[in-house]
N, C-alpha and C positions, 0 to 999 in steps of 0.2 A: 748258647744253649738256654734257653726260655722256655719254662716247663711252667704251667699252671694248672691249676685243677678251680674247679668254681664250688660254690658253696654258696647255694640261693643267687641274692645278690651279690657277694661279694665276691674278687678275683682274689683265688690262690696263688701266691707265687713260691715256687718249692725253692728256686735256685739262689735267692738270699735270704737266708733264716730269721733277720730280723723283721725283712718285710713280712716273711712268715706269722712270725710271732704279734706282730703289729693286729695282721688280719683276727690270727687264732685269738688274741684281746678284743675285738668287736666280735666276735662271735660269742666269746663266752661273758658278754653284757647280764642274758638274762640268769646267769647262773653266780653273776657278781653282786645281784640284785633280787636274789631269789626274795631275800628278807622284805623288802619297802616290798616285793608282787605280793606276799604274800598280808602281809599287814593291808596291804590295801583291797585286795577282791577275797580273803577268806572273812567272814566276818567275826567277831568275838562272840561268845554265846548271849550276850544284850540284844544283837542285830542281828540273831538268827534267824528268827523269824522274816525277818525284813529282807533277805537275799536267801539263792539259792550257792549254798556252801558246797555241795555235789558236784552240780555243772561248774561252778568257778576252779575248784579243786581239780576235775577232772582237765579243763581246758588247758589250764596251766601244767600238770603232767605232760599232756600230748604234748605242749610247746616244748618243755625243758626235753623231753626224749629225743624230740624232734634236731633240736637242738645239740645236745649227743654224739647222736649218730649223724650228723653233719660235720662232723666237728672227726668223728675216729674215721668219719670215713675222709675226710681232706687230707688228715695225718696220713693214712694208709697209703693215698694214693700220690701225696708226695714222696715217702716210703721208698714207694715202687718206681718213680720215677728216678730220684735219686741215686736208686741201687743201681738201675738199669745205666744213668751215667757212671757210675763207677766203673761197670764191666765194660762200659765200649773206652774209659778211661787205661784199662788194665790193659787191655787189647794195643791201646795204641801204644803203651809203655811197652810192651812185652817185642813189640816191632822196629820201638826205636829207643832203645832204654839208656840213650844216653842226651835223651832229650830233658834238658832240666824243666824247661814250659811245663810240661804235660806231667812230669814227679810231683810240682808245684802245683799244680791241679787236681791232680787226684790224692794229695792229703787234704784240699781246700773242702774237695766233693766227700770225702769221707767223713771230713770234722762235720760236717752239714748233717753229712747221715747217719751220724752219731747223734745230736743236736736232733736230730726230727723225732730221731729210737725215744728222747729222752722226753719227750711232749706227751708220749702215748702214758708214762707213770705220772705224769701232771693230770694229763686229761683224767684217768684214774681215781687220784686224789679230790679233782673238784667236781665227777659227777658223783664220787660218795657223799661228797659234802653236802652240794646240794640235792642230792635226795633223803640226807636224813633230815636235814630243815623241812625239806617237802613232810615228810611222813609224820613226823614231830606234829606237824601243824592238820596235815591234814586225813590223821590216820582213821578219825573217827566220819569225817566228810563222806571219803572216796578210797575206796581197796582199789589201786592198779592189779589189771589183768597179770597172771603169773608169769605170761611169757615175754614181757614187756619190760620187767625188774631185769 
């Protein structure tokens, strides 16, 4: 059973959680780095004049959301893949429930989708984080749209 989901460039793979986590660690690159994006395209008010702090602000918003939502929605839909292995797992338990294979599989598939539940209060934690360093930095720049926070 080989479930993936994609997320831009990169393959999701839902059915080994490390590989999972491997991927969800290159996705969240720019949110590991929000500090050096921002040091480097907002400018200090010396070099304000010299760049546009708005469009830079702005750009890097749209990426980190972008970002985001690529990110809860890969979670979600390995999620749903996961669960949906549990139930054809239950299924085949309930038919042959003195099968130890398929017992041994479905606490394997369940510990996974417990392990996936528990990414979505990660992801949680570091788009807060890094949108209060955004706003920190660039609250006098660029107000994001309200429906967009």
């Amino acid at each position: 059973m080989t479930n993936m989901a994609t997320s831009s460039d990169l393959t999701i793979t839902c059915d080994e959680f490390l590989l999972f986590q491997e991927s969800l660690k290159k996705l969240r690159l720019i949110d590991d780095r929000i500090i050096h994006a921002l040091n480097t395209t907002v400018p200090t008010i010396t070099f304000e004049k010299d760049t546009n702090a708005t469009n830079q602000c702005k750009v890097l918003y749209e990426n980190l959301i972008q970002a985001h939502d690529d990110r809860k929605s890969s979670i979600h839909n390995c999620i749903k893949v996961i669960s949906d292995n549990v139930n054809i797992l239950k299924d085949q338990r309930s038919n042959n429930p003195d099968n130890l294979n398929i017992l041994k599989e479905l606490r394997r598939v369940q510990t996974n989708l417990r392990l996936l539940q528990s990414e979505l209060t990660v992801e949680e934690v570091v788009r807060d984080r890094s949108l209060k360093v955004f706003y920190e930095r660039c609250r006098i720049a660029y107000k994001p749209p309200k429906h967009l926070t």
